[in-house]
C-alpha positions in Angstrom: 0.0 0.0 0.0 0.8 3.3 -1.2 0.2 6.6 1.4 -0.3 10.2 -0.7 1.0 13.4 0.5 -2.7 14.0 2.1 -1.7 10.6 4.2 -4.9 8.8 1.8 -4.0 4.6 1.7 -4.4 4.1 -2.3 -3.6 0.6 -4.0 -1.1 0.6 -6.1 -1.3 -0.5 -9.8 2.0 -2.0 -9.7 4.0 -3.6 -6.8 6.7 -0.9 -5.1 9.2 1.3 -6.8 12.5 -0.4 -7.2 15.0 2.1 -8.2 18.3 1.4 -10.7 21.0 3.5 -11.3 23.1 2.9 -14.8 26.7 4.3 -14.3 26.3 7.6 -16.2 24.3 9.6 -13.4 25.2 7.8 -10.4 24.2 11.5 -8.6 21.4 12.0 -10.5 19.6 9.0 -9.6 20.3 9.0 -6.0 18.9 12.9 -6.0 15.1 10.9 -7.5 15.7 8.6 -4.8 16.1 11.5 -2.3 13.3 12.4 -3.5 11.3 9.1 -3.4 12.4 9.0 0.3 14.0 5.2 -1.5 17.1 3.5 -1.7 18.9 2.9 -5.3 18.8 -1.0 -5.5 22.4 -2.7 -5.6 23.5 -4.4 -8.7 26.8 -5.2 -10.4 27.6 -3.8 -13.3 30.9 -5.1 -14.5 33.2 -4.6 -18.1 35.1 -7.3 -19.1 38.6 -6.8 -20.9 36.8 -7.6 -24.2 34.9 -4.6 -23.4 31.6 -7.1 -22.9 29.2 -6.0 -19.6 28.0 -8.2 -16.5 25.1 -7.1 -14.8 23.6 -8.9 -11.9 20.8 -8.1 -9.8 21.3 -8.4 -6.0 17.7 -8.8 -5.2 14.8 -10.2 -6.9 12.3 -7.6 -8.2 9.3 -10.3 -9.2 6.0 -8.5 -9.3 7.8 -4.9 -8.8 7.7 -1.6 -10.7 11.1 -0.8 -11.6 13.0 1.8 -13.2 16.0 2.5 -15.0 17.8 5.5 -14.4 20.4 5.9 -17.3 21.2 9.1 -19.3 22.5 8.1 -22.7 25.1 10.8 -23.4 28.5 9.9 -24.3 30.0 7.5 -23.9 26.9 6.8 -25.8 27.1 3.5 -26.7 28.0 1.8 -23.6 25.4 4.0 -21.7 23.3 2.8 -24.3 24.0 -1.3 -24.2 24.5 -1.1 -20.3 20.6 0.3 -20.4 19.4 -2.3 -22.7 21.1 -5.2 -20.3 19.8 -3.5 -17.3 16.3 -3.9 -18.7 16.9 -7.0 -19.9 18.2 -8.7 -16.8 14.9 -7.7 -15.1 12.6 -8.8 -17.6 14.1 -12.0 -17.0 13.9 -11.5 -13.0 10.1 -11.4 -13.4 9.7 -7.4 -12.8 5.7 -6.5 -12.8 6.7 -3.7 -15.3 10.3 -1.4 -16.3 10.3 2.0 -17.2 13.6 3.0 -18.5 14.0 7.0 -17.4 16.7 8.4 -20.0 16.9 12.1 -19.4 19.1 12.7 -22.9 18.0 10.3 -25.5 21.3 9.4 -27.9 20.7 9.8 -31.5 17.5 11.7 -31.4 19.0 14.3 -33.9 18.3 11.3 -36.1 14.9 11.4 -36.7 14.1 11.2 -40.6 15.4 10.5 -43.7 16.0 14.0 -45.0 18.5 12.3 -47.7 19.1 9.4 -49.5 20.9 6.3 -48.2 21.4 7.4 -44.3 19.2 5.8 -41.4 16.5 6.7 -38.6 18.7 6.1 -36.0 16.2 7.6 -33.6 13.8 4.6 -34.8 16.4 2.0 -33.9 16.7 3.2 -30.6 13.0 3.1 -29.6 12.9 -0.4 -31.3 16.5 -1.5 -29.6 14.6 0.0 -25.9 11.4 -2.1 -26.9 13.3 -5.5 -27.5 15.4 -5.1 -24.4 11.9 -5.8 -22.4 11.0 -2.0 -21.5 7.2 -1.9 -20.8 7.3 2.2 -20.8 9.7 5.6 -21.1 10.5 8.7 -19.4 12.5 11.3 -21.2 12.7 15.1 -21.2 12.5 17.2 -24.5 13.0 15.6 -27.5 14.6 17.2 -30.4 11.8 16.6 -32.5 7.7 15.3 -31.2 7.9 13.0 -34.1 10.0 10.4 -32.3 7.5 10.0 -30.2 6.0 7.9 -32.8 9.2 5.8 -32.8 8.1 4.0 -29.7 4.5 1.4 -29.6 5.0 1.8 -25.8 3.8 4.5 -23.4 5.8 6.9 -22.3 6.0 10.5 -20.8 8.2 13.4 -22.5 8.3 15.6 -20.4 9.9 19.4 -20.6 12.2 21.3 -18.9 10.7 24.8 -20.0 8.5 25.2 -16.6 12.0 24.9 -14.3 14.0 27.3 -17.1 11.1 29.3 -17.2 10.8 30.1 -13.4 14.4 31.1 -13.2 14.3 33.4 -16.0 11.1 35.2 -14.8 13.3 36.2 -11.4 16.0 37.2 -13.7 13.9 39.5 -15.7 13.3 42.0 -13.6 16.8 42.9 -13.9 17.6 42.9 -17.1 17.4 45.8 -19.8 14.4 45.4 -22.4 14.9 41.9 -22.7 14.0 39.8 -26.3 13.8 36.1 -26.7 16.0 35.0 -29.4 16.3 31.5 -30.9 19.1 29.6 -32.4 17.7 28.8 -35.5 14.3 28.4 -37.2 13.4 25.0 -36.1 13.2 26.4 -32.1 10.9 28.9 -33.1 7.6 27.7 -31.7 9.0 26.4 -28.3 11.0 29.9 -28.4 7.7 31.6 -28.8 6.1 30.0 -26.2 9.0 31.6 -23.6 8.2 34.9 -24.9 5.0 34.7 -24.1 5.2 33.1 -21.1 7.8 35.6 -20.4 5.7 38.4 -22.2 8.5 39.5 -24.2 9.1 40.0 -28.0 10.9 37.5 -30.2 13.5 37.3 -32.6 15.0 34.5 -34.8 18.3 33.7 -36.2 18.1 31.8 -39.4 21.3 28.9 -39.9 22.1 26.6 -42.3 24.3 23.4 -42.1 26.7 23.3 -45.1 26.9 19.2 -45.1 26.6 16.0 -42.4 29.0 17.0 -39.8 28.2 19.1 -36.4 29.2 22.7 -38.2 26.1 25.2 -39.0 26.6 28.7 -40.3 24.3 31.4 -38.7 23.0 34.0 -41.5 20.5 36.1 -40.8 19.1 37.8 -37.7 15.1 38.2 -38.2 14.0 40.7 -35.5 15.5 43.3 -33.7 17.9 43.1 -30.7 19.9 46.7 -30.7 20.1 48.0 -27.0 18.1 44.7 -25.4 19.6 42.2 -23.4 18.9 39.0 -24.9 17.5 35.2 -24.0 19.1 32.6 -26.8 17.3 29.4 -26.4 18.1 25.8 -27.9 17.2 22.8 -27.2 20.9 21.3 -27.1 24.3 22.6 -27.4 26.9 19.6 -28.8 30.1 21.3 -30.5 28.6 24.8 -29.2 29.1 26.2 -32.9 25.8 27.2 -33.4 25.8 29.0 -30.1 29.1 31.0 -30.8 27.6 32.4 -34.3 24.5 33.1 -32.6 26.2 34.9 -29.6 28.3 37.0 -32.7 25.9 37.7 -34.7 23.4 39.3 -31.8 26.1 41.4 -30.6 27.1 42.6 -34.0 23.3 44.1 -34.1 23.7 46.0 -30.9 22.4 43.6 -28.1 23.4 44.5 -24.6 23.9 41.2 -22.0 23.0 37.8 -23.4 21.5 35.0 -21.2 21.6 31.4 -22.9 19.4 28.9 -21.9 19.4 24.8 -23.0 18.3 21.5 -21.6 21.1 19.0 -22.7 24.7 20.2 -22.5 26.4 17.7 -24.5 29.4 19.7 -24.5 31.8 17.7 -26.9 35.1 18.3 -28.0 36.2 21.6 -26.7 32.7 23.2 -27.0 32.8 24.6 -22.5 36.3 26.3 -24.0 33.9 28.0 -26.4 31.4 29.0 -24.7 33.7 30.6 -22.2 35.4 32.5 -24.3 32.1 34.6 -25.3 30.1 37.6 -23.9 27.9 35.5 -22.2 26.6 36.8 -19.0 24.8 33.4 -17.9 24.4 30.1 -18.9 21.4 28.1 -17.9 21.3 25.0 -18.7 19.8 21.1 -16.6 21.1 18.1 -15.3 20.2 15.9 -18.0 23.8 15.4 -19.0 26.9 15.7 -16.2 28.8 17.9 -16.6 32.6 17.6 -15.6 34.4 20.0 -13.2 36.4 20.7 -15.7 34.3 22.1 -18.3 32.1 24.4 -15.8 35.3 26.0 -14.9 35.5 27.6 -18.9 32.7 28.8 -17.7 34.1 30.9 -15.1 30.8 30.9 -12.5 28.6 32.0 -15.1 27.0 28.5 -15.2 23.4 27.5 -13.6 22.7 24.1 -13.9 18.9 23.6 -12.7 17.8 20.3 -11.7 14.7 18.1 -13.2 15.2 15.1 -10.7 12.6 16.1 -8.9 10.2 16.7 -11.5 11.5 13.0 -12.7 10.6 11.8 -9.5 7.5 12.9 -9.0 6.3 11.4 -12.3 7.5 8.1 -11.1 5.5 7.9 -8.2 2.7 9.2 -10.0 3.0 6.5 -12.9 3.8 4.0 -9.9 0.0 4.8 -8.0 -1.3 5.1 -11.7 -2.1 8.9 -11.0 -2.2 11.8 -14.2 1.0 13.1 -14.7 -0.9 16.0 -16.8 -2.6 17.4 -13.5 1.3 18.5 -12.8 1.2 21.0 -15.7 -2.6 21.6 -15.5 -3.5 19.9 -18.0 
């Protein structure tokens, strides 16, 4: 039996929460478990010479609702097959039901075939995530909605934008005539929804990627910025390119401090070296990805990271007593 926060006894759909932590958020998960006033559960999760990984449960989890905690951000592809054994190894302990809870989903940039001969890698994935035994999925803002329709399993995709949004709106008093800016064109209708939320105007910065590597060009600045400090949003920033020829190209047309807000900081190569290098005032980005000591220092204390464990664990309990998630975001 279950007790809610008004101290209510409620059956549960499912048997208790059972809590697993891949090795790619270790602090991550045990901040949902916090949360969950739970313990992760133990397991060993062990890589062989030949690069091949052991996973064994230390407890049996027959007839429980369990969960798999396991960002999938580099290194992607062991993050990735240790996710797919972890599920695996409790289908075959008997587990009621699995939800894997990945808070940056590898390969979601892949998500059509906008050429000829390359692949839907983003379709793999859901199918490679289904075949492991997963029942359902938790993730947080997908690059595109369509991948959604990747997976024949529930799931909940959730957003950041109501934790990024709160933070900005105590920023804003503070700031100087402030715009909402997007990195490019295909972040305009989430973008719009922060200016309005933020009520704010918007501009937009058109790009274009020249081929298939990580490398886009920004051209054009629709909307005016001269003498406002500016909010650039994205959804992601990988190689941080796109970022750096946003951040230059706003301040060439006269904007005053920028902000620059994202969910997933991938931060590859030397992208943290980037981004501290520029005229940023703040970055604000989540936890979806860790991020190394190491990189926030390019960053000189100009970076907020804002947590969504919280948010993740709330959705897990709800999901666990088989209460709406949507009541959350009143809807």
């Amino acid at each position: 039996m279950a007790y809610t926060s008004h101290g209510r006894r409620e059956k549960m759909t499912y048997g208790g929460i059972k809590l697993y932590a891949g090795t790619s958020t270790p602090l991550f998960s045990q901040k949902i478990a916090d949360y969950l006033h739970l313990s992760l559960n133990e397991t060993d999760i062990v890589e062989f010479p030949n690069e091949n990984l052991f996973v064994k449960l230390h407890s049996s989890v027959r007839g429980q609702d369990c969960y798999v905690i396991q960002t999938t951000s580099p290194p992607v592809h062991r993050n990735l097959m240790e996710m797919l054994i972890l599920v695996q190894t409790l289908r075959l302990d008997s587990a009621s039901r699995i939800t894997t809870v990945i808070p940056y989903l590898c390969y979601a940039r892949s998500d059509k075939k906008d050429q000829p001969r390359v692949p839907i890698t983003a379709r793999l994935v859901a199918d490679l995530i289904q075949a492991a035994g997963a029942d359902r999925y938790i993730t947080m803002d997908l690059h595109a909605g369509q991948i959604q329709g990747f997976f024949s399993i529930p799931g909940d995709v959730l957003s950041a934008f109501s934790i990024q949004l709160e933070y900005l709106k105590n920023l804003k008093p503070g700031m100087q005539d402030p715009v909402v800016v997007t990195a490019d064109l295909g972040f305009a209708k989430k973008g719009r929804n922060y200016a309005a939320a933020l009520d704010v105007p918007m501009a937009f910065i058109e790009k274009r990627r020249a081929g298939n590597d990580s490398k886009a060009r920004a051209l054009n600045l629709i909307g005016s910025v001269q003498g406002r400090d500016v909010i650039l949003v994205d959804d992601e920033v990988d190689t941080g390119g796109s970022i750096v020829e946003a951040v230059n190209l706003i301040k060439q047309n006269g904007a005053q401090d920028v902000y620059v807000t994202f969910v997933h900081a991938s931060l590859s190569s030397n992208a943290a070296e980037c981004l501290g290098a520029l005229p940023v005032k703040q970055y604000i980005t989540t936890d979806t990805i860790p991020i190394s000591k190491e990189k926030e220092a390019f960053m000189a204390g100009r970076l907020k990271i804002l947590t969504i464990t919280k948010l993740i664990g709330e959705v897990i309990r709800r999901a666990n007593e088989g209460r709406s998630v949507g009541e959350m975001f009143n809807e």
